[in-house]
C-alpha positions as protocol buffer text, in pm:
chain_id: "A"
residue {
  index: 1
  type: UNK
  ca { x: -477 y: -1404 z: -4380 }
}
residue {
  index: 2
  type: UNK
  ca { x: -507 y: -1624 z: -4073 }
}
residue {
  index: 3
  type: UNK
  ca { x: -469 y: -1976 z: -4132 }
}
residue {
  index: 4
  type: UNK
  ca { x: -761 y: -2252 z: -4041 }
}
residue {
  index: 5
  type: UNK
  ca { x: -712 y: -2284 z: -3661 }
}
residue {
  index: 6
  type: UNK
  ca { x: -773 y: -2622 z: -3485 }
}
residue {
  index: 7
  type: UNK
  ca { x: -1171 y: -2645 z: -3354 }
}
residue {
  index: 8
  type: UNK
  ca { x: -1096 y: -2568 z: -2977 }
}
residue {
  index: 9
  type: UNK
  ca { x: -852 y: -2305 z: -3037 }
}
residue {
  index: 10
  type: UNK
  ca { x: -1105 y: -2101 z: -3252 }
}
residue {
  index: 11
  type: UNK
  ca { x: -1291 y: -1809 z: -3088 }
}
residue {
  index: 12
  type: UNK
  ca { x: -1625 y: -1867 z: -2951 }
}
residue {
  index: 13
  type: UNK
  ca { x: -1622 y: -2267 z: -2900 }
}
residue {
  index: 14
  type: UNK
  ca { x: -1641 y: -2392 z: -2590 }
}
residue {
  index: 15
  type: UNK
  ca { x: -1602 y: -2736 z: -2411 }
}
residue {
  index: 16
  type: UNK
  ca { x: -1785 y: -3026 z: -2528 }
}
residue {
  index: 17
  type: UNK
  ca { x: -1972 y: -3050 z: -2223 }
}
residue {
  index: 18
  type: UNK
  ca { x: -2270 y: -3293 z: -2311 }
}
residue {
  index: 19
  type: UNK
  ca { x: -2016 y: -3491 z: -2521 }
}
residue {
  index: 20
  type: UNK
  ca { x: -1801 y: -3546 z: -2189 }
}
residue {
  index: 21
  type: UNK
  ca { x: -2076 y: -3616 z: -1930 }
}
residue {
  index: 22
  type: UNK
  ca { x: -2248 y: -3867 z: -2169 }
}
residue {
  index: 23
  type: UNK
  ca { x: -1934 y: -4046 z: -2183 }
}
residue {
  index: 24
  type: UNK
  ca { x: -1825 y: -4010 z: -1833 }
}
residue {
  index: 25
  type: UNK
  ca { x: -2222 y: -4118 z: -1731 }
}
residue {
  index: 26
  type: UNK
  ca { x: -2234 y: -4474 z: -1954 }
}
residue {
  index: 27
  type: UNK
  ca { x: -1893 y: -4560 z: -1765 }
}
residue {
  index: 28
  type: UNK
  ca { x: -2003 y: -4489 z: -1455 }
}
residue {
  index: 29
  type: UNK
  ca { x: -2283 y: -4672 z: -1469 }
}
residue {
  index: 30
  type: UNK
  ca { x: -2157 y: -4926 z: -1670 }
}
residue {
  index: 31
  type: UNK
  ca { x: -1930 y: -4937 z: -1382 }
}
residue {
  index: 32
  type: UNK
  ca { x: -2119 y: -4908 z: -1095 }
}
residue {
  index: 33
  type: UNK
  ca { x: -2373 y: -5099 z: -1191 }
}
residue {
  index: 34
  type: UNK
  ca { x: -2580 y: -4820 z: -1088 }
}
residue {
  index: 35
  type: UNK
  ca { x: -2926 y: -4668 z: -1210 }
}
residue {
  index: 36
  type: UNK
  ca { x: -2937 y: -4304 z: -1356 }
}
residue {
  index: 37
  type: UNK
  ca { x: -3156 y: -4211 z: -992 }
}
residue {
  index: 38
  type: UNK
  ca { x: -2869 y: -4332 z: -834 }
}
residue {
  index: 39
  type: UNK
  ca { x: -2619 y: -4093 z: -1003 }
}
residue {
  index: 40
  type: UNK
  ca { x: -2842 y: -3841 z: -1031 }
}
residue {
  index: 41
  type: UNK
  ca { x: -2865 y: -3870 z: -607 }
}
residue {
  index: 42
  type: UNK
  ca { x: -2482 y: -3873 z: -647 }
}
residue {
  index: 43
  type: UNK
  ca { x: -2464 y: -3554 z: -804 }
}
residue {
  index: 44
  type: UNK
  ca { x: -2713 y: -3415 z: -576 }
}
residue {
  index: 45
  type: UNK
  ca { x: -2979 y: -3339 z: -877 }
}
residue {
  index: 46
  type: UNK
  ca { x: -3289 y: -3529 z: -1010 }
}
residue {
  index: 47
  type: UNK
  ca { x: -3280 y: -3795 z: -1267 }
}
residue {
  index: 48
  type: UNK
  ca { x: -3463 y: -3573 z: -1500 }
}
residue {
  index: 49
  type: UNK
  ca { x: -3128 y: -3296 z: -1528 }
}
residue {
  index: 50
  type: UNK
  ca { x: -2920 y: -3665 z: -1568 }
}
residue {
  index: 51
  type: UNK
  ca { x: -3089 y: -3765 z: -1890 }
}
residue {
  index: 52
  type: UNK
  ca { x: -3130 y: -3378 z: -1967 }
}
residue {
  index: 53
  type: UNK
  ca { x: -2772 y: -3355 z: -1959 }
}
residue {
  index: 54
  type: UNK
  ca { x: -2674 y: -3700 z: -2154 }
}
residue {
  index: 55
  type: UNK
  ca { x: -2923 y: -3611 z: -2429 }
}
residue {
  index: 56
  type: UNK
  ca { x: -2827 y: -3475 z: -2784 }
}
residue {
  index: 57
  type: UNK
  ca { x: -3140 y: -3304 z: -2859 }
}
residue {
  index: 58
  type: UNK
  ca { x: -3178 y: -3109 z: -2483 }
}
residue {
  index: 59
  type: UNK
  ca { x: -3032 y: -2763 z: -2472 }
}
residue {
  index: 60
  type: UNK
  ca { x: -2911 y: -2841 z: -2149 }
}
residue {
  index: 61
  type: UNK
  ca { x: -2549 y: -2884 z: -2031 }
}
residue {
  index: 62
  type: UNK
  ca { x: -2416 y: -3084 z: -1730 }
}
residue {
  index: 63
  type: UNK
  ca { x: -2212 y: -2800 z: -1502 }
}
residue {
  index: 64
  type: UNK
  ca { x: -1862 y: -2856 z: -1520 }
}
residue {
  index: 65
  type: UNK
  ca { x: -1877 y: -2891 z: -1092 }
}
residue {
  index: 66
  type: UNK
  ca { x: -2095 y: -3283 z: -1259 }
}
residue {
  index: 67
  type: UNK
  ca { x: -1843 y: -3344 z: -1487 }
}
residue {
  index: 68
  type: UNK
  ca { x: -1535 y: -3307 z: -1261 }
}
residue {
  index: 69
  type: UNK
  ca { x: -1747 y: -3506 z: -1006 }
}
residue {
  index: 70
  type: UNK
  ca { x: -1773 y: -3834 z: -1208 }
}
residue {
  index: 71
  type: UNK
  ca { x: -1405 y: -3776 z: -1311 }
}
residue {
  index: 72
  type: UNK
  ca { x: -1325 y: -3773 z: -970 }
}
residue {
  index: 73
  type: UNK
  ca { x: -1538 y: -4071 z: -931 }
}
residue {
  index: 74
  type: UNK
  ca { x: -1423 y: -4297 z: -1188 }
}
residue {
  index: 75
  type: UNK
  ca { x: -1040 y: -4128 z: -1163 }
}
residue {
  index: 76
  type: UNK
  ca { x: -1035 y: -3986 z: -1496 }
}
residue {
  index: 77
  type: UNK
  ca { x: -887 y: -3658 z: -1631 }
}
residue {
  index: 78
  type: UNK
  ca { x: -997 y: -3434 z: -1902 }
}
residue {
  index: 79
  type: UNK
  ca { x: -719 y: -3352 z: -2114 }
}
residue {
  index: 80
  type: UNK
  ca { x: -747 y: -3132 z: -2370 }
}
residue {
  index: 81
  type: UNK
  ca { x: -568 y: -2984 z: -2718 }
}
residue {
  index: 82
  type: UNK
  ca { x: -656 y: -2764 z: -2998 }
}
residue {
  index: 83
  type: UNK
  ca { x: -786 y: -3006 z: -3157 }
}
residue {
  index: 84
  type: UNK
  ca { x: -983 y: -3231 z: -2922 }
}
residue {
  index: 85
  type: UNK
  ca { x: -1102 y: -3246 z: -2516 }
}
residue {
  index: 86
  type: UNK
  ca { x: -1153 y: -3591 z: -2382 }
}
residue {
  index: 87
  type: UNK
  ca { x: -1184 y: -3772 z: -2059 }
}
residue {
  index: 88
  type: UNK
  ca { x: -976 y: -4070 z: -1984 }
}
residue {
  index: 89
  type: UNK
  ca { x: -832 y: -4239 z: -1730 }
}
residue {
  index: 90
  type: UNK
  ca { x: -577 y: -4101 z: -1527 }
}
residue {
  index: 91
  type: UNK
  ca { x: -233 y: -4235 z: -1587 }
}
residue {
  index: 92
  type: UNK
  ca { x: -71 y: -4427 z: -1349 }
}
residue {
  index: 93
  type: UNK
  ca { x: 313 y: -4312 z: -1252 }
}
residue {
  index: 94
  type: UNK
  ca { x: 562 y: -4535 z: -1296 }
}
């Protein structure tokens, strides 16, 4: 028998994309001090897709191309593990 594998290293599940954008959109406009029209001009969409994206109970997911965009943005990475994917900010080097 195969043993209980971690969440993200199961067959069949893929990235939390909504989780990550929603995340990556409160900082950046928490940082920013931006509206969601202005983000949404950012990532060259409409402010309807940006809530779209952010919200739980929409089907739709933010394209990775959005999600790599803010990371770039806010200089975050995405790291991920069997067990979780999260965006955070990128390291410095010492």
């Amino acid at each position: 028998t195969i043993k209980a594998l971690p969440k993200f290293a199961q067959k069949g599940i893929g990235l939390p994309r909504k989780q990550l954008f929603s995340a990556l959109r409160e900082q950046y406009l928490s940082v920013r001090d931006d509206s969601n029209a202005q983000l949404a001009e950012y990532l060259e969409t409409t402010p309807q897709a940006v809530s779209a994206w952010a919200n739980e109970s929409s089907s739709r997911c933010a394209p990775m191309w959005a999600i790599l965009r803010l990371c770039h943005n806010l200089n975050y990475q995405i790291v991920m593990t069997a067990e979780q994917v999260v965006a955070q900010p990128v390291e410095e080097e010492v």
